[in-house]
C-alpha positions in Angstrom: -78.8 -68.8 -20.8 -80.8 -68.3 -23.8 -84.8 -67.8 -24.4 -86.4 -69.9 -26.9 -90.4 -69.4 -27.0 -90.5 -70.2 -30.4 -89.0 -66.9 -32.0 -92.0 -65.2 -30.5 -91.9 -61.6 -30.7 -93.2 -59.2 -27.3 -92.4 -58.3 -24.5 -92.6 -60.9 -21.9 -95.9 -59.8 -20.2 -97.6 -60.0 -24.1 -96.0 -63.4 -24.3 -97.7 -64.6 -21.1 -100.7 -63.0 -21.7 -101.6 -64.5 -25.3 -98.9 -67.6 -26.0 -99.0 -68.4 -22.1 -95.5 -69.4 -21.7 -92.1 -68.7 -21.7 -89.1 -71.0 -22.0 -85.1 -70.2 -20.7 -82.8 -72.6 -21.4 -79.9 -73.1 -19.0 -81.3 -71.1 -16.6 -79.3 -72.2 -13.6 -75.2 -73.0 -14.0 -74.4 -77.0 -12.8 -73.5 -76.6 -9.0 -76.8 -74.4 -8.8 -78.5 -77.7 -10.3 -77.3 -79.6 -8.2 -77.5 -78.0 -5.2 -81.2 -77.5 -5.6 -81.7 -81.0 -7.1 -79.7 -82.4 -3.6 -82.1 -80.0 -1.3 -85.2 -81.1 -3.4 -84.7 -84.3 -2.9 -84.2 -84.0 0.6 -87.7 -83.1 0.6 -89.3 -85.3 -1.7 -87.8 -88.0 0.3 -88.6 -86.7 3.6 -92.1 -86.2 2.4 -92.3 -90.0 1.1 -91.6 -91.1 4.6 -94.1 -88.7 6.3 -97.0 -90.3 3.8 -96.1 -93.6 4.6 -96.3 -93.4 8.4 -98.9 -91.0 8.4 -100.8 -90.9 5.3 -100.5 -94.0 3.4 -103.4 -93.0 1.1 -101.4 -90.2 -0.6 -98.4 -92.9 -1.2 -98.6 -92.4 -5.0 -99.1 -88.5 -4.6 -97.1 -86.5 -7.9 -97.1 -83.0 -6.0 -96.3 -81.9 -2.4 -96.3 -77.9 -1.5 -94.3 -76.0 0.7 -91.2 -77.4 0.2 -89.8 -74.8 3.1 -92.4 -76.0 5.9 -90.2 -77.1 9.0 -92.0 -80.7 8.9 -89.4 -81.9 5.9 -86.5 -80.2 7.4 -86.1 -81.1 11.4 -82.6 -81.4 11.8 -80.2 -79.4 8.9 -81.6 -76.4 7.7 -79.2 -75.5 4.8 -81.5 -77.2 2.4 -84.2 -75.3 3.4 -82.3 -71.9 3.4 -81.2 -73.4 -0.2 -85.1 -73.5 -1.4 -85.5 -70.0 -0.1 -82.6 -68.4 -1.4 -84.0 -69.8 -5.1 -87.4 -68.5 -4.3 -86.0 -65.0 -3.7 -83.1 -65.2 -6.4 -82.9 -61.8 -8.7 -83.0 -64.1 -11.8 -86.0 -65.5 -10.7 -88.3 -62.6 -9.1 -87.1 -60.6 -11.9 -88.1 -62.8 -14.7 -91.6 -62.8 -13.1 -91.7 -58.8 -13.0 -90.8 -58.3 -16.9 -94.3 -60.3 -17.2 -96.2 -58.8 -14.7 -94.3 -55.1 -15.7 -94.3 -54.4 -11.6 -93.6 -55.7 -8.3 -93.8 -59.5 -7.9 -94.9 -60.9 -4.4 -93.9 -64.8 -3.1 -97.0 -66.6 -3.4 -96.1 -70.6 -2.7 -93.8 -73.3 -3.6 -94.3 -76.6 -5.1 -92.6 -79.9 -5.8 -93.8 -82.1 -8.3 -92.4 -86.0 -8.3 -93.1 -89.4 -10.5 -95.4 -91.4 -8.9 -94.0 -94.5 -6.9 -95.8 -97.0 -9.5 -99.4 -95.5 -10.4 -98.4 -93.9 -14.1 -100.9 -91.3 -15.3 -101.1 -88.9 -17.6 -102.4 -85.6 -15.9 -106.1 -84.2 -15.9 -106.2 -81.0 -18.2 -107.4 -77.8 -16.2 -107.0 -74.2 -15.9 -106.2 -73.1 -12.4 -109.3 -70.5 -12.5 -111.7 -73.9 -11.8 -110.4 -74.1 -8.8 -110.3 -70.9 -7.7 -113.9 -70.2 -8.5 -114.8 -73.7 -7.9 -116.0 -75.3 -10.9 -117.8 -72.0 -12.0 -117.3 -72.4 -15.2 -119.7 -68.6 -16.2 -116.9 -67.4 -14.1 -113.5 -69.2 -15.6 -115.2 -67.9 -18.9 -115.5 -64.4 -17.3 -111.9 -64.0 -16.2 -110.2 -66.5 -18.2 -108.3 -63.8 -20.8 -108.1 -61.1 -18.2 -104.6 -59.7 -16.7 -101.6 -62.1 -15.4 -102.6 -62.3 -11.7 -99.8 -64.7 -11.2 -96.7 -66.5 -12.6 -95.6 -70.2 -12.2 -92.0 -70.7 -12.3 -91.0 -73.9 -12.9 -87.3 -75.6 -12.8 -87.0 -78.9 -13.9 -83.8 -80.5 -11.6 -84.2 -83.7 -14.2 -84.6 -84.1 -18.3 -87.9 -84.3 -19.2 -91.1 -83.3 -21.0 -93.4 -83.7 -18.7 -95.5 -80.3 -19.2 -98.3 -80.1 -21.7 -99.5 -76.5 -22.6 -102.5 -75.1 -25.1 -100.2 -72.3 -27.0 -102.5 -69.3 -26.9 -105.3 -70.8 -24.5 -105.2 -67.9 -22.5 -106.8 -65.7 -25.1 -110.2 -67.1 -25.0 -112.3 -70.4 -23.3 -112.6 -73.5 -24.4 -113.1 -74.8 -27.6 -116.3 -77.1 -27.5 -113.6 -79.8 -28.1 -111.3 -78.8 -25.3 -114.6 -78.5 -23.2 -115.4 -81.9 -23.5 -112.1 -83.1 -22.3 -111.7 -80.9 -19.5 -115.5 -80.4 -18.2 -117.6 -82.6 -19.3 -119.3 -85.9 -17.9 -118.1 -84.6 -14.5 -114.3 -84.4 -15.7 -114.4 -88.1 -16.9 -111.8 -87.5 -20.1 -109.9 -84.8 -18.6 -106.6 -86.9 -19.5 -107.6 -87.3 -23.0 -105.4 -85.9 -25.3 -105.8 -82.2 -25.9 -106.2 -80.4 -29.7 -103.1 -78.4 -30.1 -101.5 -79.1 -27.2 -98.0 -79.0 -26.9 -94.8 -80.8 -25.0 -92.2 -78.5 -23.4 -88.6 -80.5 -23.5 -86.3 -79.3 -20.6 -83.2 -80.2 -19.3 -82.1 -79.8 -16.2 -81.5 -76.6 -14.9 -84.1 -75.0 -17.8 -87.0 -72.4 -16.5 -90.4 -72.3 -17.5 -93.1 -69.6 -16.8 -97.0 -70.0 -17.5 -99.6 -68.5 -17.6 -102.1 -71.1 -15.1 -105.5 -69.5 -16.3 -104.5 -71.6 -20.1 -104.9 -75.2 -20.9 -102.3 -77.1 -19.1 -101.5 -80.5 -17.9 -98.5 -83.0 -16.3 -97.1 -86.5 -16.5 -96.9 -88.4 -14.1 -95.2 -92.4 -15.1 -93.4 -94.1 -12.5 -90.8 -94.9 -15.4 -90.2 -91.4 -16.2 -88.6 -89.7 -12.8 -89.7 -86.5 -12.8 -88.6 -83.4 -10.1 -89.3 -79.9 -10.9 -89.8 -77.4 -8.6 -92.3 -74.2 -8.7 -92.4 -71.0 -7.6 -95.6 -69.0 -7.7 -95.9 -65.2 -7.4 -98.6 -62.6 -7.8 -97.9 -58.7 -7.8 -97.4 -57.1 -5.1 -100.7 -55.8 -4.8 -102.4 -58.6 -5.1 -102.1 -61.1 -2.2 -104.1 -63.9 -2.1 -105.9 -65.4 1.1 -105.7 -68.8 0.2 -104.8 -72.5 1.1 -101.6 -71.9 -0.9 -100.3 -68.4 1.1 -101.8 -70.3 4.9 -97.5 -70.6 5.8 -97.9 -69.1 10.0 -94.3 -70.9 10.1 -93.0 -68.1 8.1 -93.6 -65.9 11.0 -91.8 -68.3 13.2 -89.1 -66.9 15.7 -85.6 -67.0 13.6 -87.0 -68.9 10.4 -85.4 -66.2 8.0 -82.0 -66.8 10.0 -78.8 -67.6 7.7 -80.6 -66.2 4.4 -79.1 -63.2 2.7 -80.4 -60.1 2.9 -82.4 -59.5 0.0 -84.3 -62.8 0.8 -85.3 -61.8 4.5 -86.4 -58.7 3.1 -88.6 -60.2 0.3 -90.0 -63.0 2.7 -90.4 -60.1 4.8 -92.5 -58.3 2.7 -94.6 -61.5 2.2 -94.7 -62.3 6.4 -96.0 -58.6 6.6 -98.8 -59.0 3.7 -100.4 -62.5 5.3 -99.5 -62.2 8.9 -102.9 -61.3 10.1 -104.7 -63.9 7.7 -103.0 -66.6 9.5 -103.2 -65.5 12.8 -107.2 -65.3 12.4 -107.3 -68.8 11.0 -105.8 -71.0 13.8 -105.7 -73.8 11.8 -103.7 -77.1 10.5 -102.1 -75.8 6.8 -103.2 -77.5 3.8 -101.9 -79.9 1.2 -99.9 -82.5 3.7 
């Protein structure tokens, strides 16, 4: 495995916090790839047939979330155990906690697919707009304040389907960069981007960002895409959103048949959001 983030020098916390991204390539070893490759696609294919039967408008859909949710996994569970296993992995939780310099807690999971036939190129964004829905005074506010959470992307095919602003976290906008992803009510937020930059991976390669800088993905039928994301936040830090709303997790015997390590870090994660989802009583997000 080797790190290549552009002979950057820092640690990896500075490198999130200003560059907004770290590269490792050949992060997993070939029967890691494609044992995760076989259990994502398990899912990506279950959740193809649950959209056609059930939600046909989200047939050309480039992103499903919790890839562990029993709904994709109603018979064999050793893909699911698989996904959790990654989640939970050393290599992984430790590679978030060099850039966060403490403690990393499970946040969510995501899978991101080619659309069926609708190619696009994604709309730029910085996850802050939608956490302080579309207040921009307030993405401005926070937008270069501390790394409140780590994406950790694996991409189980080639490709280059991640655009990144190198340094975007820093500052906001550019009056440029505003006007593709803001203005005239986000009408040329898939414009291209000044400065922007395509991260190549191969299969197997990692990739953490910073989400408060400028970043997009492609999405082109032709181009098969699967890459699967982990998101984490420190310890301290949980999050009462759509994205940590999992009451499965809690679920008589779902942490059965995973090591020990991953019960006990899911475990820490059941005992953080436990109460949130018992007080909701609702149907979870995103499916």
């Amino acid at each position: 495995m080797s790190v290549s983030t552009l002979e950057l020098s820092g640690s990896p916390r500075e490198l999130l916090q200003t560059f907004g991204l770290l590269t490792f390539s050949g992060f997993l070893r070939p029967a890691e790839i494609s044992q995760l490759r076989a259990a994502a696609e398990t899912v990506r294919d279950a959740y193809h047939r649950h959209v056609d039967a059930c939600r046909p408008n989200l047939q050309q859909s480039t992103c499903m979330r919790f890839v562990e949710e029993p709904i994709w996994h109603p018979d064999d569970q050793s893909h699911r155990l698989a996904l959790m296993e990654y989640g939970a992995d050393a290599r992984f939780v430790g590679s978030v906690e060099q850039c966060l310099q403490g403690p990393a807690m499970y946040c969510s999971s995501s899978l991101f697919i080619n659309p069926r036939s609708d190619s696009h190129d994604g709309d730029w964004h910085r996850d802050l707009q939608f956490i302080f829905y579309g207040d921009e005074a307030k993405v401005q506010e926070h937008v270069s304040g501390p790394v409140r959470g780590v994406q950790f992307q694996i991409a189980l095919y080639d490709g280059d389907d991640v655009e990144y602003v190198p340094y975007s976290p820093t500052r906001y906008d550019s009056p440029e960069e505003y006007r593709v992803r803001v203005s005239d009510g986000g009408a040329h937020a898939r414009e291209a981007m000044p400065h922007a930059i395509r991260v190549r991976q191969r299969a197997g390669d990692a990739l953490l960002f910073n989400p408060n800088g400028l970043h997009r993905g492609r999405y082109h039928a032709d181009k098969p895409r699967l890459t699967l994301m982990y998101t984490y936040t420190p310890f301290d830090q949980p999050q009462l959103t759509d994205f940590t709303y999992t009451p499965w997790m809690a679920s008589a015997g779902f942490l059965e048949g995973l090591s020990r390590r991953a019960r006990a870090f899911y475990g820490d994660y059941i005992n953080h959001y436990q109460t949130f989802w018992e007080s909701e009583h609702r149907q979870p997000a995103f499916r």
